[in-house]
C-alpha positions in Angstrom: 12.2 -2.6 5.4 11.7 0.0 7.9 8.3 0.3 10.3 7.1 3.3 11.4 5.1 1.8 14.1 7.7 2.4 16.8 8.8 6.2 15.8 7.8 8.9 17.8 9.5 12.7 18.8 10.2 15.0 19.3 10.3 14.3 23.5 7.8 17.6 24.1 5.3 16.7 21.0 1.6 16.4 21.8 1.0 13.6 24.0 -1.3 10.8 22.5 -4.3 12.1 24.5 -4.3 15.1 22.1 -5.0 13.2 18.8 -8.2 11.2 18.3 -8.6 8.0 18.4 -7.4 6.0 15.3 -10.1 3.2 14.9 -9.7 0.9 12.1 -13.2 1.1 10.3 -15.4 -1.5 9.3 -15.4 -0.1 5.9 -11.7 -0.9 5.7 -11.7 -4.4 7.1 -13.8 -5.8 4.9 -12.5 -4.2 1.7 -9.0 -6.3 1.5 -7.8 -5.1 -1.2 -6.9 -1.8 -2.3 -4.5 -0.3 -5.3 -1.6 1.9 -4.7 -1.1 4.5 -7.8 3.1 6.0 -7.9 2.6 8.2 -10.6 4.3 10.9 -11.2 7.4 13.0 -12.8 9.3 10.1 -12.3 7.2 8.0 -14.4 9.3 10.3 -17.4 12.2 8.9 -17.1 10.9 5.4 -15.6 14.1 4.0 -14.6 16.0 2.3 -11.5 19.1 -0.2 -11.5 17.3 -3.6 -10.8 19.0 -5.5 -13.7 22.0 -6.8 -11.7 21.3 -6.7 -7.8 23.5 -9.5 -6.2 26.2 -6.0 -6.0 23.8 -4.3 -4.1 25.3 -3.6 -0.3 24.2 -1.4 2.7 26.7 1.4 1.7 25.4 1.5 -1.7 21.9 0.7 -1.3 20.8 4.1 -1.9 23.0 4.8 -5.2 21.2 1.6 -6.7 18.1 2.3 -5.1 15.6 -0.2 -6.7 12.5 2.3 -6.3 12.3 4.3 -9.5 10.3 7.1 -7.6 13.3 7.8 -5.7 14.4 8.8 -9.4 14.9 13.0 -7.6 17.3 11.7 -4.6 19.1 8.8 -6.8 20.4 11.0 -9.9 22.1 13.7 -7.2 24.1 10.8 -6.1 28.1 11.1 -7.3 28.6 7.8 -9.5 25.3 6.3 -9.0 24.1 4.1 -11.8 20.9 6.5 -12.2 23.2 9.8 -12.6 25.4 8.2 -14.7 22.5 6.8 -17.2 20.8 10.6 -17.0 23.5 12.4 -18.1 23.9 10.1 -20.7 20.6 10.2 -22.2 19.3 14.1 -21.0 22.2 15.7 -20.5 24.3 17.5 -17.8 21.9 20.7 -17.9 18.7 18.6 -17.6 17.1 18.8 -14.3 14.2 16.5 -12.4 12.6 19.5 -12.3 12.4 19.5 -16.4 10.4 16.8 -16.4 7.8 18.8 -14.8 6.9 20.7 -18.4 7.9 16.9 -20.2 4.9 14.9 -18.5 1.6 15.2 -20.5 -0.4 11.9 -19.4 -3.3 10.8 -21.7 -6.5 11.9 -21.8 -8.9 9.6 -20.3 -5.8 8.0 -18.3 -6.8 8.1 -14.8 -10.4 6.6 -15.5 -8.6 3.5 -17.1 -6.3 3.3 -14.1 -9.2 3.4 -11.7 -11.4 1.1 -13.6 -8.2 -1.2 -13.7 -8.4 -1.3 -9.6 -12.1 -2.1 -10.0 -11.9 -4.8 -12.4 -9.1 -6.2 -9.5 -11.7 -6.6 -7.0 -10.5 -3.3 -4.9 -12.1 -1.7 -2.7 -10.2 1.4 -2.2 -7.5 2.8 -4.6 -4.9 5.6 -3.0 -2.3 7.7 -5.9 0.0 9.5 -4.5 -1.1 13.4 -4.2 2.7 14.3 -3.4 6.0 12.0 -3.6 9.3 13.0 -1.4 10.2 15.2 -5.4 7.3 17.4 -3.9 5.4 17.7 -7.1 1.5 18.1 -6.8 -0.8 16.5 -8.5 -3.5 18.6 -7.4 -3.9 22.7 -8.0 -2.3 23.6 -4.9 -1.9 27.5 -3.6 0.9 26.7 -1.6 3.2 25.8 -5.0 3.4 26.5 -8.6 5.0 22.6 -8.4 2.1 20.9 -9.5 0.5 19.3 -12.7 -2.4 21.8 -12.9 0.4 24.6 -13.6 3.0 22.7 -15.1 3.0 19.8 -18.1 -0.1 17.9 -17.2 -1.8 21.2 -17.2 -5.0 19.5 -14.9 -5.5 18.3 -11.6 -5.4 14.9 -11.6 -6.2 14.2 -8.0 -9.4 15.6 -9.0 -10.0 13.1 -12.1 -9.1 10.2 -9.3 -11.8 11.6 -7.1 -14.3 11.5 -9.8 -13.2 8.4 -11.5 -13.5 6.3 -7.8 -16.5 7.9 -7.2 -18.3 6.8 -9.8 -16.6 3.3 -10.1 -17.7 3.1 -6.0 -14.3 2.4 -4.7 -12.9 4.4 -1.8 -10.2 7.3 -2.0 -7.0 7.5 -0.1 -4.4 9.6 -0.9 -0.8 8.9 -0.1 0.7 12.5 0.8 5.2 12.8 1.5 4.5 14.6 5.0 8.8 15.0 6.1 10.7 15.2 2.7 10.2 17.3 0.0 13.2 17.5 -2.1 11.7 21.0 -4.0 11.4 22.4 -1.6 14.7 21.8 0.6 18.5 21.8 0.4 20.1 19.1 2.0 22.2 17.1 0.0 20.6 13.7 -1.1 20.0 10.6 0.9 22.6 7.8 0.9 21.7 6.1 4.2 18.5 4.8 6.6 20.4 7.1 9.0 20.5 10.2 6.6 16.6 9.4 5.5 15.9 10.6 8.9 18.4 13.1 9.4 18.2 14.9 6.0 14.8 16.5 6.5 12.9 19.5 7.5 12.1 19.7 10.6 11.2 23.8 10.8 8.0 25.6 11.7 7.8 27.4 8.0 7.5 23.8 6.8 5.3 22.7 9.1 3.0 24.8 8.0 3.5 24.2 4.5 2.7 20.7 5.0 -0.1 21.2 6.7 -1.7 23.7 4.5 -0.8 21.3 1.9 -2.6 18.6 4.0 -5.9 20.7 4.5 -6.2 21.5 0.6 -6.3 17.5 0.1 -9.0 16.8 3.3 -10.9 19.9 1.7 -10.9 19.2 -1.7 -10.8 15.5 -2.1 -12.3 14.0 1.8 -10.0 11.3 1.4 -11.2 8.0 3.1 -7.6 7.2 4.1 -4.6 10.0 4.2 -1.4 7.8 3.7 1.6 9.5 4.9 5.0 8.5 4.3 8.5 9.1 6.3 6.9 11.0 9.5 5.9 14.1 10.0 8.2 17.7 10.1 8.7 17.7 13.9 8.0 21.3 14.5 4.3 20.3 13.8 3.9 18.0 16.3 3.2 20.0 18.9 -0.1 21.4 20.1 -1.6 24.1 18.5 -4.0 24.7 15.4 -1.5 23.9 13.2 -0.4 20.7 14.9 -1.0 17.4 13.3 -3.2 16.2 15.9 -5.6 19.5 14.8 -5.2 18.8 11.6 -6.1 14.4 12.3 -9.5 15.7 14.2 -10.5 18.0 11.1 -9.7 15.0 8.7 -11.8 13.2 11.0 -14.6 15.7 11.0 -14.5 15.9 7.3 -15.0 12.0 6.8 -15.9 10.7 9.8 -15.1 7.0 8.9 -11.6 7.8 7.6 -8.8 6.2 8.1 -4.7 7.0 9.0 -1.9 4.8 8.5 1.8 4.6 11.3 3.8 6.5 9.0 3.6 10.0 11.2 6.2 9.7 13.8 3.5 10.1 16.5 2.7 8.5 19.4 -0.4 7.1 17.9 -1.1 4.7 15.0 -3.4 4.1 12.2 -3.0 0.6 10.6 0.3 -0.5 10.4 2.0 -1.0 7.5 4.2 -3.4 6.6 6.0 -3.3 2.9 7.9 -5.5 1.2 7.6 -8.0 4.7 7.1 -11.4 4.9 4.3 -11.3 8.1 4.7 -15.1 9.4 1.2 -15.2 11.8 -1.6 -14.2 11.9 -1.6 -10.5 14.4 -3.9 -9.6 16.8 -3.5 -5.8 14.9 -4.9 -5.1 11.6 -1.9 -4.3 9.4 -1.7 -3.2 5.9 0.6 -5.3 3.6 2.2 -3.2 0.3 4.5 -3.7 -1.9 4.5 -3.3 -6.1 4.0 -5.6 -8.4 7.6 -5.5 -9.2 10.7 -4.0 -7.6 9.8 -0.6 -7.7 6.4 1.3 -6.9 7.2 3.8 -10.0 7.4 2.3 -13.7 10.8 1.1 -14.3 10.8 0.4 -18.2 13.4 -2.3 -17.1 11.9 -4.5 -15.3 10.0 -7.7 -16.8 8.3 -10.5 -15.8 11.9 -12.2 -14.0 11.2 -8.9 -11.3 7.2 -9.4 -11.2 4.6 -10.8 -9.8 2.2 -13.0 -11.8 -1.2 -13.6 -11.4 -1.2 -16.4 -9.5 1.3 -14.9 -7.5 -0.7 -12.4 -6.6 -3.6 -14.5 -5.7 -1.4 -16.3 -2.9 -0.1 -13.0 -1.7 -3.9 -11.5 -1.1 -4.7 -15.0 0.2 -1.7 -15.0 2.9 -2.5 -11.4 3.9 -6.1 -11.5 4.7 -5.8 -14.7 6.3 -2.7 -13.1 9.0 -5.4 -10.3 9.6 -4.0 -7.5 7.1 -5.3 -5.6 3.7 -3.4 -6.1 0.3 -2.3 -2.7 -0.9 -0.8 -3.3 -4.2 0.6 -1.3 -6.2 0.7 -0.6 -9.8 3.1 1.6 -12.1 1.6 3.5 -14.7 3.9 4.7 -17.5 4.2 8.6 -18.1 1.0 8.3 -20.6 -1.0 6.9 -17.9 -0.9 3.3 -19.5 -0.6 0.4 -16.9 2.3 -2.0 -18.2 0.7 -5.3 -20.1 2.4 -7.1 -17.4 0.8 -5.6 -14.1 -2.6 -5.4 -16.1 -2.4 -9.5 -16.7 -1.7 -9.7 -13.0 -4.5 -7.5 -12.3 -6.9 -9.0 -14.6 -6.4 -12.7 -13.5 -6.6 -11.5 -9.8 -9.7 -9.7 -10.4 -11.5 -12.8 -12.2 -10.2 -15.4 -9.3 -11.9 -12.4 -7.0 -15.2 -12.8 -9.1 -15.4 -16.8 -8.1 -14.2 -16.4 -5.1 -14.6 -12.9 -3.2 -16.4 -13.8 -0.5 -13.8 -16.0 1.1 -12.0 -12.8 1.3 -14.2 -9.4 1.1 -16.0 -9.3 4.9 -13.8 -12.1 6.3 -11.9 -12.0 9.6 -8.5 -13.8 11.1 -9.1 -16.8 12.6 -7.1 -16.7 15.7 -7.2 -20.5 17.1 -3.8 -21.2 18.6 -3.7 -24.3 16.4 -3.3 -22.1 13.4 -1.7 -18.8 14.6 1.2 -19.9 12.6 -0.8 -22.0 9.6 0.0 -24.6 7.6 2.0 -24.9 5.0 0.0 -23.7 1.9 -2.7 -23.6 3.5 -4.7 -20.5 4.6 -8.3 -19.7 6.8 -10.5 -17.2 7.1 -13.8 -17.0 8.6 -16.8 -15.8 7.0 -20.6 -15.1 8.5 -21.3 -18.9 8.6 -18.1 -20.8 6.9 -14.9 -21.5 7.5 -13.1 -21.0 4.4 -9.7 -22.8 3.9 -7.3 -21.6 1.0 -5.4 -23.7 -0.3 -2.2 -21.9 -2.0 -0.7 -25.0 -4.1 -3.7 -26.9 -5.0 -2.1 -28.5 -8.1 0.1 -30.3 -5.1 -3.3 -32.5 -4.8 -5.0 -33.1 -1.4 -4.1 -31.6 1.9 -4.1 -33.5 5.1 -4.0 -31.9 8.4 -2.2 -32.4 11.2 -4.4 -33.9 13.9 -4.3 -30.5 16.3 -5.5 -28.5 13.7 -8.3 -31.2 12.4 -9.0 -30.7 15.9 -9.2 -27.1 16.1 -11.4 -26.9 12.5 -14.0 -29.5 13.6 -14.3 -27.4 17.0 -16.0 -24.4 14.9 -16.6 -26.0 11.4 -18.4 -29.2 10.2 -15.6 -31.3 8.2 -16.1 -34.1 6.2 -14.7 -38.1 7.5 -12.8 -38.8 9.9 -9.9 -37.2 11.5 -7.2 -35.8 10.3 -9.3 -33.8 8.4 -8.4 -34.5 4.3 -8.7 -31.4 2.0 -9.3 -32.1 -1.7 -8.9 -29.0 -4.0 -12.3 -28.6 -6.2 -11.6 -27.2 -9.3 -9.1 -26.7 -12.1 -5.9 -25.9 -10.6 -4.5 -23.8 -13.8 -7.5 -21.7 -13.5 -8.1 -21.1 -9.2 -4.4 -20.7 -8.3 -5.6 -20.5 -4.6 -8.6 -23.1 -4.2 -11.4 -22.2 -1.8 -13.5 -24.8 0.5 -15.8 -23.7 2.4 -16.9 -25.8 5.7 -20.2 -25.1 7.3 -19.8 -23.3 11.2 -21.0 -24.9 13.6 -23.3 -23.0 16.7 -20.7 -20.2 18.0 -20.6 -20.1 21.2 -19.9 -16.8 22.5 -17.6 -17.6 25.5 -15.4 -19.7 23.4 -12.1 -17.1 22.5 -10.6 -20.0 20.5 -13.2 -19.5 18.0 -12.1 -16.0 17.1 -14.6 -12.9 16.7 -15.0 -12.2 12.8 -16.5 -8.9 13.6 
């Protein structure tokens, strides 16, 4: 997958001096976990070609794109799977934009899709406020494109903000800053090259993202504004439309709020890494996404062979925290607002391993000894106020013996039982805990001591 991290431009944008500072909060940190929402128009037709992908190439990547959200860009393609199926089943004079006036979600939905992150264990939960289709779900001025004018007839970015308030979770709001198919005329996307090419890049849509932008820090004081795919160029320059301008008045809003790399900046938020395998632990804080299945949209195709189960799940959030990173995982709603019975099993498991053991996640920090930089196999640290806490990923394998340098480096912080190697036996029942959590006392810290690793 593509990071962001590295991306900057145009070569006479606003130097990095003129943004503020993008700490990570505290808030953040401790959260770990937090639910991604892709709902939207293309949760009507809910489709993406995932049932066959050992076809799937570089040079048709795009025309059997597996994100169902890319639903706008993948039916304009000549041939492509998603065309081909569209036509069959809406018609030739059917447009994505039709769907606009088709989409009524259910009353009450948003509230069940919020409570759903909160019965997860979240701590934050970020929908999407605008996808790369450029259809708001808020009432913006700047469009008649949005779900308070068109089908859904309501803002439903407010509903969000209400429903997390209430439920105490944080708000993000993921928001498409470069591509907004509505709104443009390029033809689609086909490429990684042409995702960057095929974009506006003008001063009229600079300011239309950024109005766009200050409706959401206005009107919703979102803790963390996701962006996705960079930022038009035009509006990275200086000037009080810039993005740095508009980055300090997000900041000013909610002064502990967070940004994410996706800007095409010179500076960066946490980093996000999605659909990636992260093999250490990093010295940055990065956020970790991906969907439960294939796609971030609902794709009424996919089952459980494309999913992640519970226990699944589990591991992921386990392996994340532990490499210094947040979970951000998504979930699909259908069209209604319903979450598919698979994600909300996943979901629900998660959330009841989170109630037994939360705090060997929520509050933690990486544990950066050399000895475990690149940990174990199936097994996992993180270090809490006064424990070590090990995870153990498999713990239906049985007991866990440790190689004698890292028995070393865990009886340097931690009081372990025995003798060395240190011996790990898995408490529990291993069909209910699919990640089992031992906790070893800390010893005295000792401030000068870098192996030790600062937890806060």
């Amino acid at each position: 997958m593509i990071r962001f991290d590295g991306r900057q431009g145009p070569a006479d944008a606003a130097p990095a001096s003129a943004y503020p500072d993008p700490v990570i909060p505290n808030w953040y940190r401790d959260a770990k976990l937090g639910i991604f929402v892709h709902w939207g128009l293309y949760s009507v037709p809910a489709w993406a070609d995932v049932l066959d992908r050992r076809a799937v190439t570089a040079e048709n990547a795009y025309a059997r794109h597996q994100y169902a959200e890319w639903y706008a860009n993948t039916v304009r393609i000549e041939g492509s799977p998603t065309r081909e199926r569209h036509e069959r089943i809406y018609g030739l004079g059917h447009s994505y934009e039709d769907f606009a006036d088709e989409w009524h979600p259910a009353d009450g939905a948003v509230a069940g899709i919020v409570d759903l992150a909160r019965r997860a264990g979240a701590g934050y939960i970020v929908p999407t406020s605008k996808h790369h289709d450029g259809f708001c779900l808020w009432d913006s001025s700047t469009t008649p494109f949005t779900a308070a004018r068109r089908g859904p007839g309501r803002d439903l970015l407010a509903e969000f903000r209400d429903a997390a308030a209430a439920s105490g979770l944080r708000l993000g709001l993921y928001y498409s800053g470069a591509l907004d198919w509505h709104v443009s005329d390029f033809p689609p996307m086909t490429s990684n090259e042409e995702l960057f090419a095929l974009r506006r890049n003008d001063s009229s849509f600079a300011s239309f993202a950024a109005a766009q932008l200050r409706e959401l820090i206005a009107g919703y004081s979102p803790a963390i504004l996701w962006n996705d795919i960079e930022w038009p160029d035009a509006g990275k320059h200086e000037g009080p439309d810039s993005l740095p301008q508009l980055l300090h008045e997000h900041l000013a809003a909610v002064p502990d709020g967070l940004i994410n790399d996706r800007w095409g900046s010179p500076v960066n938020g946490v980093l996000t890494r999605e659909y990636d395998d992260i093999t250490a632990v990093q010295e940055e804080v990065f956020e970790s996404t991906r969907g439960l299945g294939l796609s971030f949209g609902y794709n009424a195709d996919e089952s459980s062979e494309h999913s992640l189960d519970g226990a699944g799940v589990i591991r992921l959030l386990a392996d994340v925290v532990s490499k210094n990173g947040n979970l951000l995982l998504n979930v699909g709603p259908r069209a209604d607002g319903s979450v598919p019975e698979l994600q909300v099993a996943a979901l629900e498991q998660l959330g009841a391993w989170m109630e037994r053991h939360g705090d060997a996640i929520r509050g933690t920090r990486p544990w950066f000894h050399a000895a475990v930089r690149t940990p174990p196999e199936n097994v996992r640290f993180t270090l809490s106020e006064n424990a070590l806490n090990v995870l153990l990923l498999d713990p239906a394998a049985g007991p866990v013996t440790l190689s004698p340098e890292v028995s070393a480096a865990v009886r340097e912080i931690a009081i372990a039982p025995g003798n060395e190697p240190v011996r790990l036996i898995p408490e529990g029942d291993p069909g209910l805990d699919a990640v089992a959590v031992i906790r070893l006392p800390l010893r005295a810290a000792d401030p000068q001591d870098p192996r030790q690793g600062a937890h806060r």
